[in-house]
C-alpha positions in Angstrom: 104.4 72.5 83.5 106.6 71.7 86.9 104.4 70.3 89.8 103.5 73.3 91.9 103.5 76.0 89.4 100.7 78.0 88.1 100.5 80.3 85.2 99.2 83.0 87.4 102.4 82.4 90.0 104.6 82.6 86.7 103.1 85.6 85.8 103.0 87.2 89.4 106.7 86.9 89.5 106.8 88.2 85.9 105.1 91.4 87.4 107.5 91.8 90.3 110.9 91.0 88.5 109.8 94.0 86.1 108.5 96.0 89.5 112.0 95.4 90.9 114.1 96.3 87.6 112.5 99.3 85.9 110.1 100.6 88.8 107.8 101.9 86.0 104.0 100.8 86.5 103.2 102.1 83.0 105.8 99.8 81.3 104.7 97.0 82.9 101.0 98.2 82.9 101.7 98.5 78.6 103.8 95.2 79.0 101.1 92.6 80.5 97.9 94.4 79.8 97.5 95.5 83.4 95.6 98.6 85.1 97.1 100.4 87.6 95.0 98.8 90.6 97.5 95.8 89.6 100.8 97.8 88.9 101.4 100.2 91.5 101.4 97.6 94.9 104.3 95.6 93.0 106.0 98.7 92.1 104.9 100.5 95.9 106.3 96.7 97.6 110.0 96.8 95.9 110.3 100.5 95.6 108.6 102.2 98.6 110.2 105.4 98.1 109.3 106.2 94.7 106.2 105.8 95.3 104.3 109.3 96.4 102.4 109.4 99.9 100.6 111.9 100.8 102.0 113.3 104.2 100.2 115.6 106.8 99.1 119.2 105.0 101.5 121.9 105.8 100.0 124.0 108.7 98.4 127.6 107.9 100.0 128.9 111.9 103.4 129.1 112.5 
């Protein structure tokens, strides 16, 4: 192995390259055995808009 690389770097940008091409935690949670606590920042980090936030509840007064 190259100087400098580590199998969890390698498998880090693994993660994100699939974050950044399908956007699909479940395909890459199914693809490297990972929960969802793992999947959804690298999904949330290179696709921030598909990712759902909750926003300020819709006022009762108008």
């Amino acid at each position: 192995m190259p100087q400098g690389l580590t199998l969890a770097g390698l498998r880090q940008d693994r993660i994100l390259n699939e974050a950044v091409e399908t956007a699909d935690p479940l395909r890459s949670m199914r693809l490297y055995g990972s929960k969802e606590a793992t999947a959804m920042p690298y999904v949330t980090a290179v696709h921030p808009e598909r990712t759902a936030r909750p926003g300020p509840a819709p006022s009762a007064h108008r």
